[in-house]
C-alpha positions as CSV (number, residue, x, y, z in Angstrom):
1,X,23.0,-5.7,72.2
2,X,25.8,-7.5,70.3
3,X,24.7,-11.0,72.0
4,X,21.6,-10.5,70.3
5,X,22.8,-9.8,67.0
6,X,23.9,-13.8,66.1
7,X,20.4,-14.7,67.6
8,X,18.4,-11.9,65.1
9,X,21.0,-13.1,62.0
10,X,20.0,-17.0,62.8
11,X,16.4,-16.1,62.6
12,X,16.3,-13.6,59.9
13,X,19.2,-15.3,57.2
14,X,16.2,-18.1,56.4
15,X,13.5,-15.8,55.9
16,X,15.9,-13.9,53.5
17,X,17.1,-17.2,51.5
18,X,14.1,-18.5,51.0
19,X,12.4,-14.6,49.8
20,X,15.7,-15.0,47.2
21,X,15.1,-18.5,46.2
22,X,11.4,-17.4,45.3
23,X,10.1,-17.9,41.8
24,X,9.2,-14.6,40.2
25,X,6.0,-13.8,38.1
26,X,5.5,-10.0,36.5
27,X,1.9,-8.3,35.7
28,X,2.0,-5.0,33.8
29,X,-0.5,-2.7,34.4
30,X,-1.1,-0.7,30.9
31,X,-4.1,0.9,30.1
32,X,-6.1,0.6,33.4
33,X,-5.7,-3.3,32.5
34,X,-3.5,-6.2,33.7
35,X,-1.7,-8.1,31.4
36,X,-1.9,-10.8,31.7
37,X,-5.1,-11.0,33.2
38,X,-4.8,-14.3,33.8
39,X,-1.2,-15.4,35.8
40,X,-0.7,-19.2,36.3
41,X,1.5,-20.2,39.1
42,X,2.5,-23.3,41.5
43,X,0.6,-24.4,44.2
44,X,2.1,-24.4,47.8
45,X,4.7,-21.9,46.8
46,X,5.7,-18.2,48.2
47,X,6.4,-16.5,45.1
48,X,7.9,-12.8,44.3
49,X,5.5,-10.4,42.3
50,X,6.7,-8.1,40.2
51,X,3.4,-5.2,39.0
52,X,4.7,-2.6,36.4
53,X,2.6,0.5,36.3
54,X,2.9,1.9,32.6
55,X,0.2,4.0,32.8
56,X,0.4,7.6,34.0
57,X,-2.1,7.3,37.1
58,X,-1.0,5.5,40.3
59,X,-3.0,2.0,40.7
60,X,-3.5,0.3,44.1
61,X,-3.4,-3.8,43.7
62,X,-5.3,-5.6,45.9
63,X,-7.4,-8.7,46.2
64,X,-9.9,-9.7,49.3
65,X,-8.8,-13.6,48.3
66,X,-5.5,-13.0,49.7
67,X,-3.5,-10.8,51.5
68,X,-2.4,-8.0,49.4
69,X,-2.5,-4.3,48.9
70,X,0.1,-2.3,47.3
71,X,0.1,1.2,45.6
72,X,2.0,1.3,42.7
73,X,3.1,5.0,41.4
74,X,2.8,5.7,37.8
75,X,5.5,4.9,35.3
76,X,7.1,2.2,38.0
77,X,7.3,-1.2,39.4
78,X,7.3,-2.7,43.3
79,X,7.9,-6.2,44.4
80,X,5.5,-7.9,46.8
81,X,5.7,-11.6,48.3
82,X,2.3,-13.7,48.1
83,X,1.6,-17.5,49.4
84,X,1.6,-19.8,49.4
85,X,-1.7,-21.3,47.7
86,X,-3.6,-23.8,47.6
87,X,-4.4,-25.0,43.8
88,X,-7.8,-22.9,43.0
89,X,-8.7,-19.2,41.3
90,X,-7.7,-16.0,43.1
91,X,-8.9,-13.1,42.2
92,X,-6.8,-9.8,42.0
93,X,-8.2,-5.7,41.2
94,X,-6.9,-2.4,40.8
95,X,-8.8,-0.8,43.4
96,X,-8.4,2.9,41.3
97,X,-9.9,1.4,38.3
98,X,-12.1,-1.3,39.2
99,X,-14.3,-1.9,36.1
100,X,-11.2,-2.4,34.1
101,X,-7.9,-3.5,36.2
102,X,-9.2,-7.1,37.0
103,X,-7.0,-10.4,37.0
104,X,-6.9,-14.1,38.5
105,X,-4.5,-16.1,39.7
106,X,-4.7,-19.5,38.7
107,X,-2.9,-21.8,41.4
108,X,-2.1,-25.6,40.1
C-alpha cells in the first residue's frame, strides 16, 4: 500500500491544482429565480460554480445541455465543477421549480 501512495499523489495533485486554479462564477437562487439568469463565461474552460439557495425550499440545479445535477438545501451554497465549453448557449433549471428557476450559460 505505501508504494502506491506516490503513484495515487502523482495522479491526483494535477487534478487538484488545476480544480484550484479554476475561475469561479456564483448564481443565487432567490425567489424560485436565478440571478443572474444569464451567466457569461470563457469558452474551453473548467470553471468552479458556486449556487446560493436563499430561499427556504431546497432546489435541485440541473441542465440536460451539460452534465449537472445538484440539490441545493435551503438557506445554503455548494460548489460544483462544469466544462469545459465550447462558445454557444447552455441552458440551466431548477428542476423543483421549473416555470420559474430558469438560466443560460453564455460560453464565448
Amino acid at each position: 500500500m505505501k508504494r502506491l501512495l506516490p503513484l495515487v499523489l502523482a495522479i491526483l495533485l494535477p487534478l487538484l491544482a488545476s480544480a484550484a486554479d479554476a475561475p469561479s462564477y456564483t448564481l443565487t437562487l432567490k425567489d424560485h429565480r436565478y440571478q443572474p439568469n444569464e451567466l457569461r463565461i470563457p469558452a474551453n474552460v473548467r470553471i468552479k460554480l458556486e449556487l446560493i439557495n436563499q430561499d427556504p425550499s431546497p432546489e435541485e440545479f440541473e441542465s440536460n445541455d451539460f452534465p449537472a445535477e445538484k440539490i441545493v438545501m435551503p438557506n445554503s451554497r455548494i460548489s460544483l465543477f462544469i466544462g469545459p465549453f465550447k462558445p454557444g448557449r447552455y441552458r440551466f433549471y431548477g428542476d423543483f421549480h421549473q416555470p420559474t428557476a430558469q438560466g443560460m450559460l453564455v460560453v464565448e
